[in-house]
C-alpha positions as CSV (number, residue, x, y, z in Angstrom):
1,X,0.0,0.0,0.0
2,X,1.2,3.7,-0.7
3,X,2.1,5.9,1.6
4,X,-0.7,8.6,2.2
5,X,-0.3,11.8,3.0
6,X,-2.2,13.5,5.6
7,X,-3.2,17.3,3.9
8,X,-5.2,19.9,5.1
9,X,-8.4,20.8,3.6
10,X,-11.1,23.6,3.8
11,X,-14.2,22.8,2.5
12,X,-17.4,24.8,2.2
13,X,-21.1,23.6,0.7
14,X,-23.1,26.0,-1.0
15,X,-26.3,25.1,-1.1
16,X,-29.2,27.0,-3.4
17,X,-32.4,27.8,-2.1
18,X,-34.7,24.9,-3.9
19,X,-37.6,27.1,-4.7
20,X,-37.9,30.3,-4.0
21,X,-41.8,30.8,-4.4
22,X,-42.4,27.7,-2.2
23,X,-44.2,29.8,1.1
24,X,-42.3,27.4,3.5
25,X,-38.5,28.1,4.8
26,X,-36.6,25.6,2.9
27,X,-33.8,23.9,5.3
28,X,-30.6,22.5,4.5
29,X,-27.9,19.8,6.1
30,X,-24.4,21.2,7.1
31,X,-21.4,19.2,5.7
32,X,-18.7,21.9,6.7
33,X,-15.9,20.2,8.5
34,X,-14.5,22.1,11.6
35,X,-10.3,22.9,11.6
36,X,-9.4,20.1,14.0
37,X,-11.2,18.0,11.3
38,X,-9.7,19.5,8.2
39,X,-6.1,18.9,9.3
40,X,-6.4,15.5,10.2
41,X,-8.5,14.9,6.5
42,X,-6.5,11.5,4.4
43,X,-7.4,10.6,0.9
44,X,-7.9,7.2,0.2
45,X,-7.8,6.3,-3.5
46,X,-9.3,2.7,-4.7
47,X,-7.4,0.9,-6.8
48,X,-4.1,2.8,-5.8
49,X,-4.2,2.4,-2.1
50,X,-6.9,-0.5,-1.7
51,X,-7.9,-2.9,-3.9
52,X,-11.9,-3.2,-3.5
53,X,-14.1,-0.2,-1.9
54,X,-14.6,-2.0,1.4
55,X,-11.1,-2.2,2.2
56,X,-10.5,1.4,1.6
57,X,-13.6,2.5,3.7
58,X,-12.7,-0.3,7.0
59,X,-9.5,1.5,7.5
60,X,-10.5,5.0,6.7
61,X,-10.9,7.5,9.9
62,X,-13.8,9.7,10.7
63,X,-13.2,12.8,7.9
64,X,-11.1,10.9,5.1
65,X,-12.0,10.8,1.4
66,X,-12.1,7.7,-0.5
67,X,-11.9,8.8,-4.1
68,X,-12.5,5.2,-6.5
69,X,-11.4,5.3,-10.0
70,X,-13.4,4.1,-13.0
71,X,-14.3,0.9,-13.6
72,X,-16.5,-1.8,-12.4
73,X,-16.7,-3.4,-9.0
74,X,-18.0,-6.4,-7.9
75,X,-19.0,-6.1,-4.0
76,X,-20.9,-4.6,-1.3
77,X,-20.2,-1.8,0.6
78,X,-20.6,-1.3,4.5
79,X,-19.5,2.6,6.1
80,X,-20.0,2.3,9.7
81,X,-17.4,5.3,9.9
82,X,-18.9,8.9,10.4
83,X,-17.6,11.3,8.7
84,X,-16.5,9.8,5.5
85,X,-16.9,10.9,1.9
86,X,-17.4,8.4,-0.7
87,X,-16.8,9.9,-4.5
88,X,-16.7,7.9,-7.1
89,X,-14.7,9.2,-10.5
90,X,-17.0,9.0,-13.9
91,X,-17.4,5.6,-15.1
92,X,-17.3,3.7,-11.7
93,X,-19.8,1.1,-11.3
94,X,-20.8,-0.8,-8.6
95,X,-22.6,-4.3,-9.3
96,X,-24.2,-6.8,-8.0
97,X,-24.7,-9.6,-10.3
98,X,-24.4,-12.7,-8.5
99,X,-24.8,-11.0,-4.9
100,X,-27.7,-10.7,-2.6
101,X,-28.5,-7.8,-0.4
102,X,-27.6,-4.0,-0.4
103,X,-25.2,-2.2,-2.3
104,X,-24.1,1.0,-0.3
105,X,-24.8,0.7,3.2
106,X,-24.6,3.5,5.9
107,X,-25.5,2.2,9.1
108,X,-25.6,3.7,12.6
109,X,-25.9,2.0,15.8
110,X,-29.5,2.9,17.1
111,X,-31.5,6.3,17.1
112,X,-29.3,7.3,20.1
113,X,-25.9,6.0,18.2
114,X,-26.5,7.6,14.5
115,X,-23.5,7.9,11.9
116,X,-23.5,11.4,10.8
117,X,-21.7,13.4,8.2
118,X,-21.5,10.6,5.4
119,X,-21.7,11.7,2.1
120,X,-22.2,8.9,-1.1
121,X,-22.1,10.6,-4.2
122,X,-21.0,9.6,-8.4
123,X,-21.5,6.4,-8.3
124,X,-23.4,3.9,-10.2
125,X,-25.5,1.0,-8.3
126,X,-27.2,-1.8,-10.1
127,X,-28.0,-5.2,-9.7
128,X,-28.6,-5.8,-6.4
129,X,-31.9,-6.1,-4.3
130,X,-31.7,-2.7,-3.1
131,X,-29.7,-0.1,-4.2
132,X,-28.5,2.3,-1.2
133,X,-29.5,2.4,2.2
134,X,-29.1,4.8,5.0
135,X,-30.1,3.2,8.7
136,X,-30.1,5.2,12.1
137,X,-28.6,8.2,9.8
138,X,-27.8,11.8,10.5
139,X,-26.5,15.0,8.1
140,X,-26.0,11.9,5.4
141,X,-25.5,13.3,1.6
142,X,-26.8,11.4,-1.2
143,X,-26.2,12.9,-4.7
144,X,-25.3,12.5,-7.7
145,X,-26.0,8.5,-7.9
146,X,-27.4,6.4,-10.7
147,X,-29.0,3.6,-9.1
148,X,-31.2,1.1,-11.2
149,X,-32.5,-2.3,-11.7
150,X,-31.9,-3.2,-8.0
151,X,-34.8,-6.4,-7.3
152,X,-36.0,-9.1,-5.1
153,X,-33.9,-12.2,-6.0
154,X,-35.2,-14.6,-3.5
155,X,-39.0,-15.4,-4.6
156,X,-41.8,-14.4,-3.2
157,X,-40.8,-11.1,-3.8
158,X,-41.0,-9.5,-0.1
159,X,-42.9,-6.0,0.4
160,X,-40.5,-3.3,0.5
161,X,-37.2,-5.1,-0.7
162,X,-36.0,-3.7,-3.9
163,X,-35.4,-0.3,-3.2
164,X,-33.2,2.4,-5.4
165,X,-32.6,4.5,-2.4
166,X,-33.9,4.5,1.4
167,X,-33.9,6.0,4.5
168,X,-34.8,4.2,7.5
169,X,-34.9,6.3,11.1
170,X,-33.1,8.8,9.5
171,X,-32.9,12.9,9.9
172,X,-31.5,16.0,9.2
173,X,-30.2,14.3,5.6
174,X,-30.4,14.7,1.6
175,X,-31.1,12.9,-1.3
176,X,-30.2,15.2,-4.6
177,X,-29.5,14.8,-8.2
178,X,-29.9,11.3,-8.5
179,X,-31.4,9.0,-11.2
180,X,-33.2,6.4,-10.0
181,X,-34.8,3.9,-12.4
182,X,-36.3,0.6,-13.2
183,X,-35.9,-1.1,-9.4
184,X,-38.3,-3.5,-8.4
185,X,-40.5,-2.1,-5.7
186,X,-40.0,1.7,-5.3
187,X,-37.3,4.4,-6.3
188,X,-36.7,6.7,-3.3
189,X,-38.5,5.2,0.0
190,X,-38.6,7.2,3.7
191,X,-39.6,5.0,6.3
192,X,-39.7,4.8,10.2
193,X,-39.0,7.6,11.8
194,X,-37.4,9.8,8.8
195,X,-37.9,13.0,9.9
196,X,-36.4,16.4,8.7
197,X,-35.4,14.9,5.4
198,X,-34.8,16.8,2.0
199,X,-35.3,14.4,-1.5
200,X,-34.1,17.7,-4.3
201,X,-34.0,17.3,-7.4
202,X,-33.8,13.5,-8.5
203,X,-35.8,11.8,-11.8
204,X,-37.0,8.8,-11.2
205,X,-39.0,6.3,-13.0
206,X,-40.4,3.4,-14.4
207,X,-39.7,1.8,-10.6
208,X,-42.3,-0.7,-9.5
209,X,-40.9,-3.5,-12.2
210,X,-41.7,-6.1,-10.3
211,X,-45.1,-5.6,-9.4
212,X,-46.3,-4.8,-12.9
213,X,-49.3,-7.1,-11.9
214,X,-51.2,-5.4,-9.3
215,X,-49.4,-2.0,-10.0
216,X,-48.1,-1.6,-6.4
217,X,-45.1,0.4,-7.3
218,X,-43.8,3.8,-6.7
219,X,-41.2,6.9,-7.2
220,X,-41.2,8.3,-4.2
221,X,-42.5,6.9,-1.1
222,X,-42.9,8.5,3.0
223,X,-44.1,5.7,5.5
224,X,-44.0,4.6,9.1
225,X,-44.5,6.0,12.5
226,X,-42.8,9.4,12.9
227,X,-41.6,9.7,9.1
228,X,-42.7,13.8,9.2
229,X,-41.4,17.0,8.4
230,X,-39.8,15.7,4.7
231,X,-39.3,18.1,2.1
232,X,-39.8,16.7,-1.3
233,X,-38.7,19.5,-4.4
234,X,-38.6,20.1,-7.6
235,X,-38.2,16.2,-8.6
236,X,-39.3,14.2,-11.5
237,X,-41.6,11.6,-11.5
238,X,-42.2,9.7,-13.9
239,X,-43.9,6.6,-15.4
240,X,-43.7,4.5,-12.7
241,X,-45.2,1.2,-12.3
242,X,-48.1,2.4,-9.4
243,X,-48.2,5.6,-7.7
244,X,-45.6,8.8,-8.6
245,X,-45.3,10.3,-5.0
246,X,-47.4,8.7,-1.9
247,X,-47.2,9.7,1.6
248,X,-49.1,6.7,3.6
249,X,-49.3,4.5,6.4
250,X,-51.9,2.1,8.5
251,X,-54.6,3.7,10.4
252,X,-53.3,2.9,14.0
253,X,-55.6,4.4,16.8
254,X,-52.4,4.2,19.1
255,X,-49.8,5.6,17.4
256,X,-50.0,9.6,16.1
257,X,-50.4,10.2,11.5
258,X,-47.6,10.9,9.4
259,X,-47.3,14.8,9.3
260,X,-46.0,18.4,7.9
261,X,-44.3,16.8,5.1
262,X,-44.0,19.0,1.9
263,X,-44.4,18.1,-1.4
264,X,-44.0,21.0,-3.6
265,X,-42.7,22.1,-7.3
266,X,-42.4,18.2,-8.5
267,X,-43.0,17.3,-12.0
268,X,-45.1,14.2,-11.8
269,X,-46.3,12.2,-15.1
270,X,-47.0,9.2,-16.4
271,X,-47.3,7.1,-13.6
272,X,-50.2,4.5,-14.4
273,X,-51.8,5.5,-10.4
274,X,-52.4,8.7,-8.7
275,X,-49.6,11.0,-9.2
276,X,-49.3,12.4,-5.8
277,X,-51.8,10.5,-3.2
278,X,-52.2,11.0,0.7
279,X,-54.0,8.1,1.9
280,X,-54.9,7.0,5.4
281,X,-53.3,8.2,8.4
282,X,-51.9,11.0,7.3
283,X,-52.5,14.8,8.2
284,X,-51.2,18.3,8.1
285,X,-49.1,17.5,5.1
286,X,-49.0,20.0,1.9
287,X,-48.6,19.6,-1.7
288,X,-48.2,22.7,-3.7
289,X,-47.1,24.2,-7.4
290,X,-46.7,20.2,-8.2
291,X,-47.5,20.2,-12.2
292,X,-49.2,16.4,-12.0
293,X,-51.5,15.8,-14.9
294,X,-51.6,13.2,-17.1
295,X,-51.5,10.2,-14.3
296,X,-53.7,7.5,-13.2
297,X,-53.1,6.0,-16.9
298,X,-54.4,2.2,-15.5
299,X,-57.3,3.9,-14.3
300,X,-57.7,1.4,-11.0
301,X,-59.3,2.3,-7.6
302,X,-59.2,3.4,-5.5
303,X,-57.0,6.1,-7.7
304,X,-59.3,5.6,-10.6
305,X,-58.7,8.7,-13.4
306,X,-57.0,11.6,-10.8
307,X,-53.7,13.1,-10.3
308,X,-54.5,14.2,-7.2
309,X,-55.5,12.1,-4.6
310,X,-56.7,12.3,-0.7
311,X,-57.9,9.5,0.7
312,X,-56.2,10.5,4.4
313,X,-58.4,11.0,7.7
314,X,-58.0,14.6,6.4
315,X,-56.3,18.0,7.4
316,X,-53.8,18.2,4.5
317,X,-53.5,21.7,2.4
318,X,-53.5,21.0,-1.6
319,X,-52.7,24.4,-3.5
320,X,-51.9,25.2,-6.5
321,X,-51.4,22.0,-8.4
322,X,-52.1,20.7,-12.0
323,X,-54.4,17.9,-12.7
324,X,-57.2,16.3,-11.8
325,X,-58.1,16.1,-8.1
326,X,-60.7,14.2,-6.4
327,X,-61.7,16.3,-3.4
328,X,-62.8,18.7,-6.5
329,X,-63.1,16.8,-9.4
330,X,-65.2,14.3,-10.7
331,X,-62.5,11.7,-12.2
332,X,-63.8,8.7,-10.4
333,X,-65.6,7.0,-12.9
C-alpha cells in the first residue's frame, strides 16, 4: 500500500435555495468540517491504495475521502465510519450480479448512536436487491447517484425489498440529483422515523418492475410511524409502475399520523396511479405548485382517473397543483 499523505483541507457547501416561491422556509444539512477535522482529512484512493471499496472504507478515519477510480466493481459496501466521503470518479460502477443484499450501506448503531456526516455521491449501483441504504442516519448526503435495476432475488418477492434508495430512522439528511430507475419495488422510500429529510431534485421512473401485476409500485414513497417533516422539491416523477409520489401509512388508533411533510414544485407524469396520493393516516401534510396531470393511466381504484388524490383521515393543504383532483373533481368514474 502507498504511503498517504495526511493534507489539510477547507471545504465549504453551497447550497441554493430549492424554490424560491415555495411559502415554506426551505432547510438545509451542514457538511462543513470544523479545523481540527480538516487537518487531520487522508485521501484514500481505490485501486491505488486498496484494492476493492470495502477495504479502503474499513481502514478510513472519521473525515477521510475515499476517491475510486473508474471501472467496475464487484462487491458490497458497508460505512459504519462517520464522517467519511465516498466519490466515485466518472465511469465507476458498482454491481451486483451474482450478490444478494444491499449495495451501499450507511449504518448507525440505534436512534441514540447515528453515523453522521456521510456523504455517497458519483457512483453507479445496479443489480442488487436494493440499491442504497441509509439506517439510524444523521447529516447523510446522497447525490449525484445512478441507481437502477436493483430487485428481489429470492421469490416471493417481499414487500418493501427492492429499493433504489432509502432512509430508514433517518434525519436531518439529503437525497439530490440522482437518477433512480427501473428497481423493483419503489425508487426513493422514507420510512420509520425519517424525519427532517430533503429528497431535491432527482428523476426517477419506471420503478415498481416487479409488481407490474397489481401496479403496487412507486417513485417516491414517505411511510411509518414518525416519518414527518420531509421536504420533497422540484423532482421528477415519472412513469412509474403504481403511484408517482405517496405519503401513507396504516390507520393505528395508538400511534400519532404521518405529518408536515411538503411536497412541492415536482413534475409528476406518467405514472399508471395517482400522481401524488395522501392516503390513510396522514394529516397536516402540503402539496403545492406540483405540475401532475396526465396520471392514473391504469385507471384502477381506488386512484381511478385523478392526479391528485386524498384519501387520508383529512387536514392536508393542496394548493396550487395541476391535474385532476378528487376532493374537486369528478374523475372517479
Amino acid at each position: 500500500m502507498n504511503t498517504m499523505k495526511r493534507c489539510a483541507l477547507t471545504l465549504s457547501m453551497v447550497f441554493a435555495a430549492a424554490c424560491d416561491s415555495v411559502p415554506t422556509q426551505i432547510t438545509q444539512p451542514s457538511h462543513d468540517l470544523d479545523a481540527s477535522q480538516a487537518a487531520s482529512t487522508a485521501v484514500l484512493h481505490v485501486p491505488r491504495d486498496f484494492p476493492t471499496i470495502q477495504a479502503a472504507v474499513t481502514t478510513a478515519q472519521e473525515g477521510d475521502i475515499i476517491q475510486v477510480q473508474r471501472g467496475t466493481y464487484n462487491e458490497k459496501v458497508v460505512i459504519t465510519t462517520s464522517g467519511l466521503r465516498l466519490h466515485a470518479a466518472s465511469g465507476v460502477v458498482l454491481d451486483g450480479t451474482g450478490l444478494t443484499g444491499i449495495g451501499i450501506s450507511v449504518l448507525g448503531v440505534s436512534e441514540a448512536e447515528p453515523i453522521t456526516g456521510v456523504e455517497v455521491s458519483g457512483f453507479e449501483v445496479r443489480n442488487f436487491e436494493r440499491g442504497i441504504i441509509v439506517g439510524f442516519g444523521v447529516d447523510v448526503r446522497i447525490h449525484r447517484n445512478s441507481v437502477h435495476h436493483n430487485v428481489d432475488k429470492v421469490l416471493p418477492t417481499m414487500l418493501g425489498d427492492a429499493a433504489g434508495i432509502e432512509l430508514l430512522t433517518t434525519r436531518g439528511s439529503k437525497v439530490s440529483d440522482n437518477r433512480v430507475f427501473e428497481n423493483g419495488e419503489g425508487g426513493i422510500q422514507l420510512r420509520v422515523g425519517s424525519t427532517d429529510n430533503m429528497i431535491l431534485g432527482n428523476t426517477v421512473y419506471q420503478n415498481g418492475t416487479q409488481r407490474t401485476g397489481n401496479l403496487g409500485g412507486r417513485g417516491i414513497l414517505l411511510t411509518g410511524a414518525g416519518t414527518n417533516d420531509n421536504q420533497i422539491l422540484s423532482n421528477e416523477v415519472l412513469n412509474n409502475h403504481g403511484r408517482g409520489i405517496i405519503i401513507t401509512r396504516p390507520l393505528n388508533p395508538t400511534v400519532a399520523p404521518i405529518t408536515g411533510n411538503i411536497v412541492a414544485q415536482n413534475r409528476v407524469h406518467g405514472n399508471q396511479r395517482g400522481g401524488i396520493a395522501i392516503m390513510l393516516a396522514a394529516t397536516g401534510n402540503s402539496v403545492q405548485q406540483n405540475d401532475a396531470g396526465g396520471n392514473a393511466l391504469s385507471g384502477l381504484a381506488p386512484c381511478y382517473n385523478c392526479d391528485l388524490v386524498d384519501l387520508s383521515i383529512g387536514g392536508n393543504v393542496w394548493e396550487r397543483n395541476l391535474g385532476a383532483f378528487n376532493l374537486t373533481d369528478d374523475c372517479d368514474l
